[in-house]
Gaussian input, Z-matrix of N, CA and C with variables (Angstrom, degrees):
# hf/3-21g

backbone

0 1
 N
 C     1     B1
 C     2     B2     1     A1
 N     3     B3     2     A2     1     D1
 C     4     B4     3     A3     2     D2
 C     5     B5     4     A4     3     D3
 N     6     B6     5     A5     4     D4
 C     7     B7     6     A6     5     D5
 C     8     B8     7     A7     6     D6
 N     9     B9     8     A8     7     D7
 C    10    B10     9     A9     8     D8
 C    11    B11    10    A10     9     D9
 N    12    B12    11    A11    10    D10
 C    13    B13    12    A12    11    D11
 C    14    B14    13    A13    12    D12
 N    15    B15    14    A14    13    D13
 C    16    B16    15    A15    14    D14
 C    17    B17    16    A16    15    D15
 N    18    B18    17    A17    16    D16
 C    19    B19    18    A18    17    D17
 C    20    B20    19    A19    18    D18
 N    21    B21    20    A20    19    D19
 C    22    B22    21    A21    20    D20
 C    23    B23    22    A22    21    D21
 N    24    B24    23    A23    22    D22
 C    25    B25    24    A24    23    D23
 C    26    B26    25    A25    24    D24
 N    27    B27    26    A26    25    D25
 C    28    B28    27    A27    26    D26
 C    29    B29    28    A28    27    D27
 N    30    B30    29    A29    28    D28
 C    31    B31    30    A30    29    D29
 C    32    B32    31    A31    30    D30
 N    33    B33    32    A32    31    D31
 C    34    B34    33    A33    32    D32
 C    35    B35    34    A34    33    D33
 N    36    B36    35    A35    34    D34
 C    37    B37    36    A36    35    D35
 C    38    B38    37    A37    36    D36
 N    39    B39    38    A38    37    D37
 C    40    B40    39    A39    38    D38
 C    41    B41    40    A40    39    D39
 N    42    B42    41    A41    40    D40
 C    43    B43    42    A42    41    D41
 C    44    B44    43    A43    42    D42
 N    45    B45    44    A44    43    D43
 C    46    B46    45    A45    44    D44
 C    47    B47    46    A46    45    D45
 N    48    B48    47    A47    46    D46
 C    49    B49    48    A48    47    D47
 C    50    B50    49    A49    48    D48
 N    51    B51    50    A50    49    D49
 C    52    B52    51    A51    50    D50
 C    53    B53    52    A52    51    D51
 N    54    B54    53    A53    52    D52
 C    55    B55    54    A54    53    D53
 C    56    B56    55    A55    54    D54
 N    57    B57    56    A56    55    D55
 C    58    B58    57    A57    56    D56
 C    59    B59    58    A58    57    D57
 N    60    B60    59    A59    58    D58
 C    61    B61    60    A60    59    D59
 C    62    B62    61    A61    60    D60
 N    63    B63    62    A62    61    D61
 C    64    B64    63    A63    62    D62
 C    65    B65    64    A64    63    D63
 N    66    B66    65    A65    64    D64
 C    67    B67    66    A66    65    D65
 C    68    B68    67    A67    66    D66
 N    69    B69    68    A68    67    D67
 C    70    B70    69    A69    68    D68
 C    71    B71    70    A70    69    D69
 N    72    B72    71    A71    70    D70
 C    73    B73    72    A72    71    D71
 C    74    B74    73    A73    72    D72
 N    75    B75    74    A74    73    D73
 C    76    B76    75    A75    74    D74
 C    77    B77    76    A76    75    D75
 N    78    B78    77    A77    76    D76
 C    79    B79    78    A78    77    D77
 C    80    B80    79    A79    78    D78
 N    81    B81    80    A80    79    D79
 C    82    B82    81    A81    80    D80
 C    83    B83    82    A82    81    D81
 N    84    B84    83    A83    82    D82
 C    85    B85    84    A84    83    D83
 C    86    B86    85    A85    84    D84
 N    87    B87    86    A86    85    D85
 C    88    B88    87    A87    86    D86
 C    89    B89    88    A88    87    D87
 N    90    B90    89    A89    88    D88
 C    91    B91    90    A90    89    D89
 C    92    B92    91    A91    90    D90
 N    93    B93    92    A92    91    D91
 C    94    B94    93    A93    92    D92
 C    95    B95    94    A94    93    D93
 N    96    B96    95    A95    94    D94
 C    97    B97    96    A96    95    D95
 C    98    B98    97    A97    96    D96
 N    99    B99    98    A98    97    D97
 C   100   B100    99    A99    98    D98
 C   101   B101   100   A100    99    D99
 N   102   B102   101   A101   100   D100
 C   103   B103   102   A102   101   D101
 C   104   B104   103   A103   102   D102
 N   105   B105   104   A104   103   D103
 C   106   B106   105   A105   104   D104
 C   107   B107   106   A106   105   D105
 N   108   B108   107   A107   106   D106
 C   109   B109   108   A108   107   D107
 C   110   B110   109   A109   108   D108
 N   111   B111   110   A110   109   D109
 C   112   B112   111   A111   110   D110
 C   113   B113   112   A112   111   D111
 N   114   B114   113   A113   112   D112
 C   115   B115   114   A114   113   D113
 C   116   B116   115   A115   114   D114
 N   117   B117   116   A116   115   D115
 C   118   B118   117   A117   116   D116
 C   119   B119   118   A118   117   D117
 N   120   B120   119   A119   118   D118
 C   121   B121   120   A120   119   D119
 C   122   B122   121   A121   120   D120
 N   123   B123   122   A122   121   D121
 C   124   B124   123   A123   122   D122
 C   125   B125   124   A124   123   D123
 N   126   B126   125   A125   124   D124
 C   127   B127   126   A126   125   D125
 C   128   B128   127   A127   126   D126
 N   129   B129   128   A128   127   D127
 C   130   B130   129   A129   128   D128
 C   131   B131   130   A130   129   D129
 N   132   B132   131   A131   130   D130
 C   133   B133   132   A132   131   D131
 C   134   B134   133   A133   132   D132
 N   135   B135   134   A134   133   D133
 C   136   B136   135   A135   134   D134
 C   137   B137   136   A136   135   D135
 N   138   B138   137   A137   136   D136
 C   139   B139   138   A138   137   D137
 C   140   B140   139   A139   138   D138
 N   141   B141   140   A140   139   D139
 C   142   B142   141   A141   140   D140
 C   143   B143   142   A142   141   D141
 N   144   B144   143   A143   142   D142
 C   145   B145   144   A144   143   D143
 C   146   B146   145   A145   144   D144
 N   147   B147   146   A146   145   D145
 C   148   B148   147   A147   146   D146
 C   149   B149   148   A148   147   D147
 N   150   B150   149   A149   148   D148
 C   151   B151   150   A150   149   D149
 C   152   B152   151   A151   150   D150
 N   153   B153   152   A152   151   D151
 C   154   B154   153   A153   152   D152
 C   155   B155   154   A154   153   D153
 N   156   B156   155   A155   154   D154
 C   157   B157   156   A156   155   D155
 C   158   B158   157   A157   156   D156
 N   159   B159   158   A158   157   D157
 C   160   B160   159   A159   158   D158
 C   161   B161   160   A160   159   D159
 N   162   B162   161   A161   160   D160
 C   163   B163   162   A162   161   D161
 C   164   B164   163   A163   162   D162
 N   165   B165   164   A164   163   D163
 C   166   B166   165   A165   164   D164
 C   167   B167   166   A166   165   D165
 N   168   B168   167   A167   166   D166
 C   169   B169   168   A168   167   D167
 C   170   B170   169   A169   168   D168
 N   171   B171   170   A170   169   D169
 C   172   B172   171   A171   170   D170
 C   173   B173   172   A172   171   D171
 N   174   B174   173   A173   172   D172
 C   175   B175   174   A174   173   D173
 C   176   B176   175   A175   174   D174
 N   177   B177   176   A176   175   D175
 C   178   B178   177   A177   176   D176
 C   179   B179   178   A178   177   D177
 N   180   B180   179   A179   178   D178
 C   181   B181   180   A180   179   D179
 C   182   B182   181   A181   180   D180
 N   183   B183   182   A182   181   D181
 C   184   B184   183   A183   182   D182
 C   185   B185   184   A184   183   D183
 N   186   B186   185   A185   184   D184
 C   187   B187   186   A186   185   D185
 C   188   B188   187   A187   186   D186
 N   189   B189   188   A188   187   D187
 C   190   B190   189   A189   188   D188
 C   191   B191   190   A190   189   D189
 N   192   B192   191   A191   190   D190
 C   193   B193   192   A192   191   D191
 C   194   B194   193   A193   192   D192
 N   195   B195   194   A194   193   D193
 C   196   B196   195   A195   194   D194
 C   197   B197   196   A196   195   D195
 N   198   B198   197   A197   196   D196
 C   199   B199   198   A198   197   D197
 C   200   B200   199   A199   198   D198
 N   201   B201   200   A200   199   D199
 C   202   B202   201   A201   200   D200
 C   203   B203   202   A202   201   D201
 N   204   B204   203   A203   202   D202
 C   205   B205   204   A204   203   D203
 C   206   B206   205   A205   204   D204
 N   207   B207   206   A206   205   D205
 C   208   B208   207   A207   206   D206
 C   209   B209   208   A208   207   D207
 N   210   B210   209   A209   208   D208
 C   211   B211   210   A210   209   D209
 C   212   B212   211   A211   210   D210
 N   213   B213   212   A212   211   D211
 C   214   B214   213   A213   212   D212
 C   215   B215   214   A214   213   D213
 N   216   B216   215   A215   214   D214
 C   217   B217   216   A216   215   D215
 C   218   B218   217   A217   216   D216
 N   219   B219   218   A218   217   D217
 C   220   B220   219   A219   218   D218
 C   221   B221   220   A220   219   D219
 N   222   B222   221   A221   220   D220
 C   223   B223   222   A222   221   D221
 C   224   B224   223   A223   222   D222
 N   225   B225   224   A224   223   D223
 C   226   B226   225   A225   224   D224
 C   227   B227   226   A226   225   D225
 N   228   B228   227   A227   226   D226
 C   229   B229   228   A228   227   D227
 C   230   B230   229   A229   228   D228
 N   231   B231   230   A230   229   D229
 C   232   B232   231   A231   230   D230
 C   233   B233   232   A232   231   D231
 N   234   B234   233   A233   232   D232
 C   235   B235   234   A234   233   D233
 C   236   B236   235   A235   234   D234
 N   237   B237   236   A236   235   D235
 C   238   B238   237   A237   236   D236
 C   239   B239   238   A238   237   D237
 N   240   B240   239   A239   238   D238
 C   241   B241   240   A240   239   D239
 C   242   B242   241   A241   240   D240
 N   243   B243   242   A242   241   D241
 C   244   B244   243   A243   242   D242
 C   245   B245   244   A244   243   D243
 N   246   B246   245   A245   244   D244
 C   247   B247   246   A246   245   D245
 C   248   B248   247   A247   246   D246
 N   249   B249   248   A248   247   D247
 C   250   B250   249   A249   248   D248
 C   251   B251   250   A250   249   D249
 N   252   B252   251   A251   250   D250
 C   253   B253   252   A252   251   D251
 C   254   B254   253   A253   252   D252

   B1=1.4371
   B2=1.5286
   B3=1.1943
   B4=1.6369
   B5=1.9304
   B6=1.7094
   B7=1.1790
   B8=1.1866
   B9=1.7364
   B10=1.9322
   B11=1.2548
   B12=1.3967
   B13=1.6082
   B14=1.6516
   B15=1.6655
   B16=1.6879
   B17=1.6018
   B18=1.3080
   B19=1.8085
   B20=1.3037
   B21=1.2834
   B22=1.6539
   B23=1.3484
   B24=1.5912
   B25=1.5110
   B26=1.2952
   B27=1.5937
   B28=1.5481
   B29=2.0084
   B30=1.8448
   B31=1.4094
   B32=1.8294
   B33=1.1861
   B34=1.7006
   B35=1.7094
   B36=1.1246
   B37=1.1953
   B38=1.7135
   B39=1.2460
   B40=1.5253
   B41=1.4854
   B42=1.6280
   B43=1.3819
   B44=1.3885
   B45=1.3617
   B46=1.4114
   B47=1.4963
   B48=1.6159
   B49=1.6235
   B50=1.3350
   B51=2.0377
   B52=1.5047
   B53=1.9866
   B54=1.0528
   B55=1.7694
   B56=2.0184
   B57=1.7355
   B58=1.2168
   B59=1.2964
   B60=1.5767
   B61=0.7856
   B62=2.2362
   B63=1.0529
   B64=1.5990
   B65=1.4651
   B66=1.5548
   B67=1.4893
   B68=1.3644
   B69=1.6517
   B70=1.4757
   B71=1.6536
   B72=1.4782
   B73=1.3429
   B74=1.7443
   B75=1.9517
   B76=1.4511
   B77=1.6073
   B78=1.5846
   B79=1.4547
   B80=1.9287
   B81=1.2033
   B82=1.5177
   B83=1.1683
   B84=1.7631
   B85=1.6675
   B86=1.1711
   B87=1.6255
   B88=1.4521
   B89=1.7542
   B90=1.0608
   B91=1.5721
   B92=2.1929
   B93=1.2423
   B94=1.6266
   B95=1.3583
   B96=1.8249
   B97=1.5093
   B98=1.2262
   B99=1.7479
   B100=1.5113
   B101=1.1234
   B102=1.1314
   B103=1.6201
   B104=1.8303
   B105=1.5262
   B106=0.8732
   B107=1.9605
   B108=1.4269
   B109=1.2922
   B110=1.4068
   B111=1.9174
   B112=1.5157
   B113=1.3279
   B114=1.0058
   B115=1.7994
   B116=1.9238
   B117=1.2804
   B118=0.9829
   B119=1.5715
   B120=1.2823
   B121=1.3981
   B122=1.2761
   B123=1.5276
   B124=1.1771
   B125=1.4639
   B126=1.7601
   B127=1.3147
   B128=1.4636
   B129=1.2514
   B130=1.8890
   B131=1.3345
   B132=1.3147
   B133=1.2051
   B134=1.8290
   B135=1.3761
   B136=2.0418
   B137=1.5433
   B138=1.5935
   B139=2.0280
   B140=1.7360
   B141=0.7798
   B142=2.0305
   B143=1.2152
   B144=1.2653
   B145=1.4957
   B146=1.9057
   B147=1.3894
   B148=1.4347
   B149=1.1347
   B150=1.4913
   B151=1.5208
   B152=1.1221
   B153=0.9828
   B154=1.6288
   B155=1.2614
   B156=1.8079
   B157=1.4969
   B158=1.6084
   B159=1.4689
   B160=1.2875
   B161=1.4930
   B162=1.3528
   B163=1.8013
   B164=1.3295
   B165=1.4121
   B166=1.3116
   B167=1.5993
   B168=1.3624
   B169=1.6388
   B170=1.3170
   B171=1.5075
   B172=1.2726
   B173=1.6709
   B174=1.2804
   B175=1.6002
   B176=1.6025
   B177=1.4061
   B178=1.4008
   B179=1.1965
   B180=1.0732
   B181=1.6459
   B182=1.7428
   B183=1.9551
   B184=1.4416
   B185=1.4203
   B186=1.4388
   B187=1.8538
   B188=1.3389
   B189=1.4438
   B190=1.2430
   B191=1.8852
   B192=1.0997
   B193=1.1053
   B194=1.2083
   B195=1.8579
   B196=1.3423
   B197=1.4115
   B198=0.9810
   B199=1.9757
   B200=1.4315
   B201=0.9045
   B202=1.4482
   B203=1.4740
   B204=1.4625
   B205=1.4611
   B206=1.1350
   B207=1.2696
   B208=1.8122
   B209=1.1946
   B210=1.4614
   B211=1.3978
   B212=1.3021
   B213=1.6000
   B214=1.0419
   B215=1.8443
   B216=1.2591
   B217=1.6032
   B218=1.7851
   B219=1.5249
   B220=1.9843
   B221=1.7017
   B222=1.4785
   B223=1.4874
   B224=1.4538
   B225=1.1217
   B226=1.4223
   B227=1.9418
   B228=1.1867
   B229=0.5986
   B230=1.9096
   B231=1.4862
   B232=1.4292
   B233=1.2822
   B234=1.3027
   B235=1.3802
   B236=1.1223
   B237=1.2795
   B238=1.8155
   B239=1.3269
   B240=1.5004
   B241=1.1167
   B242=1.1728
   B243=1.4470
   B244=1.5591
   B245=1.8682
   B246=0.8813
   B247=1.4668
   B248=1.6844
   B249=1.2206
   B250=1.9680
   B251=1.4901
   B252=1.4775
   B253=1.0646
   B254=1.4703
   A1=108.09
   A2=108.74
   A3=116.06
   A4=90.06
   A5=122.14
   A6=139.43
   A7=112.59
   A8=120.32
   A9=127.48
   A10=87.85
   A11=122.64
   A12=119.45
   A13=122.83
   A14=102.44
   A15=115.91
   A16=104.55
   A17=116.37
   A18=122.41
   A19=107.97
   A20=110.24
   A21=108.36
   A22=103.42
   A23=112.94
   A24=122.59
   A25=113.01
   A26=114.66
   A27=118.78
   A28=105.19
   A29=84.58
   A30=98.19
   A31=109.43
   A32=103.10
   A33=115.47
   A34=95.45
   A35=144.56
   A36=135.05
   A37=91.60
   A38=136.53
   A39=121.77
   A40=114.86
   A41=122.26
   A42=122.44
   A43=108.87
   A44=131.71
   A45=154.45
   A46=104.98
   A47=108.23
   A48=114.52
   A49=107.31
   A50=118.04
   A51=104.59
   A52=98.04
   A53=107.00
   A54=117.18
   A55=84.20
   A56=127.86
   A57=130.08
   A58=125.10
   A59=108.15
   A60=111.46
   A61=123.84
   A62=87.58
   A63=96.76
   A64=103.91
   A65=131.22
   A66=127.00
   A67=93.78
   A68=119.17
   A69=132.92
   A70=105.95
   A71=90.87
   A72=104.76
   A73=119.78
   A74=91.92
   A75=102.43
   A76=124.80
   A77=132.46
   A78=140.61
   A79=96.46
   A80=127.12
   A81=115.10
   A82=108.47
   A83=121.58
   A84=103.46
   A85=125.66
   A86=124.40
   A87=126.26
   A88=86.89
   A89=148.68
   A90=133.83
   A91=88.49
   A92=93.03
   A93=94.97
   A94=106.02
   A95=129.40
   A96=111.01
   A97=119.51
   A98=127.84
   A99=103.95
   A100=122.39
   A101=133.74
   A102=111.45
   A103=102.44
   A104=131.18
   A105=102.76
   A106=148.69
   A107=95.87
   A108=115.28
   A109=98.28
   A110=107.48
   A111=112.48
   A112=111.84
   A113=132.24
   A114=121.91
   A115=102.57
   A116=119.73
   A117=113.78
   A118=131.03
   A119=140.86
   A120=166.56
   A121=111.32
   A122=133.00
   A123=99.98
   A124=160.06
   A125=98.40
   A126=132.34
   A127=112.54
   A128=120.35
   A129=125.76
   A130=107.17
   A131=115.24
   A132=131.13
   A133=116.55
   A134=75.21
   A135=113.29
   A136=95.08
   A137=96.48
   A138=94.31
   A139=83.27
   A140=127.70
   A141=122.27
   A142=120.55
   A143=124.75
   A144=119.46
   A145=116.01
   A146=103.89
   A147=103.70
   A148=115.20
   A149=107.85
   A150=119.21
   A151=148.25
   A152=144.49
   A153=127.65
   A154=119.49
   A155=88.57
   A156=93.28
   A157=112.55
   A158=104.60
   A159=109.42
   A160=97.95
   A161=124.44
   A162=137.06
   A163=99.33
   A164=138.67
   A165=123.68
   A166=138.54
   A167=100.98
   A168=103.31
   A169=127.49
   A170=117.90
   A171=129.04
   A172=126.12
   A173=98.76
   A174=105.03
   A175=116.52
   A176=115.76
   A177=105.68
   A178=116.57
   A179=115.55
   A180=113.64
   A181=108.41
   A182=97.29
   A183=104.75
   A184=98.51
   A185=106.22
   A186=101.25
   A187=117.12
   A188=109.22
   A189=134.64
   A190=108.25
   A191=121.99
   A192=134.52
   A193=117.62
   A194=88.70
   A195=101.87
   A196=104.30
   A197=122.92
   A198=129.49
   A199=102.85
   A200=131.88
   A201=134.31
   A202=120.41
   A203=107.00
   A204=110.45
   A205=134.38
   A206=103.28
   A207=113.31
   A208=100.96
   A209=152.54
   A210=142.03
   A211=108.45
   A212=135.92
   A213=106.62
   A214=142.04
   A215=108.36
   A216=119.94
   A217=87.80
   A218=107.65
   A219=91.99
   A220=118.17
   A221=103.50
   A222=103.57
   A223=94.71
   A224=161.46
   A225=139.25
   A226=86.46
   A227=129.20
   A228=118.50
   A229=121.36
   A230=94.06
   A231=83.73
   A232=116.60
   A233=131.79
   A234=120.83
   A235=128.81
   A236=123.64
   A237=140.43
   A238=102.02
   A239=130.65
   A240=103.76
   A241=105.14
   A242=136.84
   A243=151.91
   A244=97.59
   A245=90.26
   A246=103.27
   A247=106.85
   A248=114.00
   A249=126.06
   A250=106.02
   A251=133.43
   A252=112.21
   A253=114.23
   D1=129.04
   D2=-165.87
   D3=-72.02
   D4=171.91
   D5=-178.09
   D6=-90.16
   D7=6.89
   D8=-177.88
   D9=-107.16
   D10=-32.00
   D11=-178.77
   D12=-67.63
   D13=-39.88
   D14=169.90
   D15=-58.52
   D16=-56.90
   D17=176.93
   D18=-34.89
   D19=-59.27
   D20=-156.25
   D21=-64.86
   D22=-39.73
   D23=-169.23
   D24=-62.83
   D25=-30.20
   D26=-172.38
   D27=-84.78
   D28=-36.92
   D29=175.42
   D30=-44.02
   D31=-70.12
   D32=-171.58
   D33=-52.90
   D34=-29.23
   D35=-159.27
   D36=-104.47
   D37=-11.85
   D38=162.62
   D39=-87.10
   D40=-29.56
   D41=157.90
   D42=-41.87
   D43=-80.94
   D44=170.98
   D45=-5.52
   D46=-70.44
   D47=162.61
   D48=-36.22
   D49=-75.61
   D50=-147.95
   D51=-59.47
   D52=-30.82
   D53=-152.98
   D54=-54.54
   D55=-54.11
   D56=178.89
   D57=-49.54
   D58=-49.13
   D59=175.63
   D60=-61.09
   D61=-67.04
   D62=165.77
   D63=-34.05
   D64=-59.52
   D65=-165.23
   D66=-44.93
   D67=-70.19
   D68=168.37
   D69=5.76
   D70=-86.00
   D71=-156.33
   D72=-53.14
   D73=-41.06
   D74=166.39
   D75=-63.40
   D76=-37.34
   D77=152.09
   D78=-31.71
   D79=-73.96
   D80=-155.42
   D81=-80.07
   D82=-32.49
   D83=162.31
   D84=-48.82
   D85=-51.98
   D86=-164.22
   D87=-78.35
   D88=0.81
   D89=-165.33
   D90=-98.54
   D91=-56.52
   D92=-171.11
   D93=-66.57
   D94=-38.76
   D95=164.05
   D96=-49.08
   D97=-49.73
   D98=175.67
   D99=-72.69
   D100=-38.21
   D101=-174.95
   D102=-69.79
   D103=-43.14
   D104=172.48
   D105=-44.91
   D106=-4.80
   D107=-150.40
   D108=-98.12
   D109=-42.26
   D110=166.17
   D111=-81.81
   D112=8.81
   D113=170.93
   D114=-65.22
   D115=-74.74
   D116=175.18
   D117=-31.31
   D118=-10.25
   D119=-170.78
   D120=-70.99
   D121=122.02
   D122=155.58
   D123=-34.15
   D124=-37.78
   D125=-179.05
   D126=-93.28
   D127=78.44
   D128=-174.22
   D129=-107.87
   D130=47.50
   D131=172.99
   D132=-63.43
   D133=-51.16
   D134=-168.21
   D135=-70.41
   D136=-47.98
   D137=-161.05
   D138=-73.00
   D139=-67.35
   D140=-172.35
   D141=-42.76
   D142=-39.93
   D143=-179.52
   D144=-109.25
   D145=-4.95
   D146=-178.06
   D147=49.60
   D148=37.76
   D149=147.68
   D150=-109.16
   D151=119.70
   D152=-1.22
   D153=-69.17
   D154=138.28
   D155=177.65
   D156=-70.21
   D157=158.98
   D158=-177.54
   D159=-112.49
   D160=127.26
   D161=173.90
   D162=-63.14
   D163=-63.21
   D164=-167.43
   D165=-67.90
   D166=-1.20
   D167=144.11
   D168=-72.28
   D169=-61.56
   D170=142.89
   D171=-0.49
   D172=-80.28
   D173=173.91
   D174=-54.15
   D175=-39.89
   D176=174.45
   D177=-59.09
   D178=-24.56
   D179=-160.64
   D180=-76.61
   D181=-45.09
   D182=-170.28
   D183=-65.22
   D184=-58.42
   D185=168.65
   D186=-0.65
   D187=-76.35
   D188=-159.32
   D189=-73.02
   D190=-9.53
   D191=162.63
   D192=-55.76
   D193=-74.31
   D194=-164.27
   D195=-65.77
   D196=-48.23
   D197=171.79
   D198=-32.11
   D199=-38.23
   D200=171.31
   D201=-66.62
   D202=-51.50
   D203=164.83
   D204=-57.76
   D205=-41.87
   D206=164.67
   D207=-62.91
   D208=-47.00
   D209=-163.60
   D210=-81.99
   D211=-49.06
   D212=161.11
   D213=-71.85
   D214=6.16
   D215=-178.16
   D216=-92.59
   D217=-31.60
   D218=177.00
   D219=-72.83
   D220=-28.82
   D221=172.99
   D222=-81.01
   D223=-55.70
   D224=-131.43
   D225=-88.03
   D226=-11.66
   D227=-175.09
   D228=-93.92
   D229=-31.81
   D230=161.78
   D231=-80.10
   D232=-29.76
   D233=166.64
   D234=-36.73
   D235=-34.93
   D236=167.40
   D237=-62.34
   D238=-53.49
   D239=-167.65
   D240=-78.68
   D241=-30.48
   D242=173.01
   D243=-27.97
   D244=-56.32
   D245=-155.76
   D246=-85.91
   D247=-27.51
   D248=172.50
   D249=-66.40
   D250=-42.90
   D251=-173.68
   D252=-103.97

C-alpha cells in the first residue's frame, strides 16, 4: 500500500472526528436553545420535566459519537498499515 493511501485513510478518519465532534457540539447547543427558550413561558412544564422528549437532540449527539468512532477505528487503522510495511 503506497504512503498517499495511509494519508487519506488517517486523513478520512480525522474528518470523521472533527465531523462528530461538531454534531456533538451542535446536539447541546440546539438542546439548551430550546429548553432555554421555554423557561421564560408561562407553561415550564416541558422545560422542567423534559417532557416530551425531543429525538433530535439525541440523534445529534449519537451521530456524533459514532462519527467519532468511525474516525478513530480509520486512524488506528492506517496506523497498522503505516506501521506493517
Amino acid at each position: 500500500m503506497l504512503q498517499y493511501d495511509r494519508l487519506v485513510i488517517m486523513g478520512m478518519g480525522g474528518l470523521f472526528i472533527l465531523l462528530g465532534l461538531a454534531a456533538i457540539i451542535w446536539g447541546r447547543k440546539e438542546e439548551k436553545g430550546y429548553y432555554d427558550s421555554l423557561s421564560p413561558q408561562a407553561d415550564t412544564r416541558e422545560f422542567l420535566e423534559h417532557w416530551p422528549r425531543r429525538p433530535q437532540f439525541g440523534a445529534l449527539k449519537i451521530g456524533g459519537r459514532i462519527a467519532i468512532a468511525i474516525g478513530v477505528l480509520l486512524i488506528v487503522m492506517g496506523g497498522v498499515f503505516w506501521l506493517r510495511d
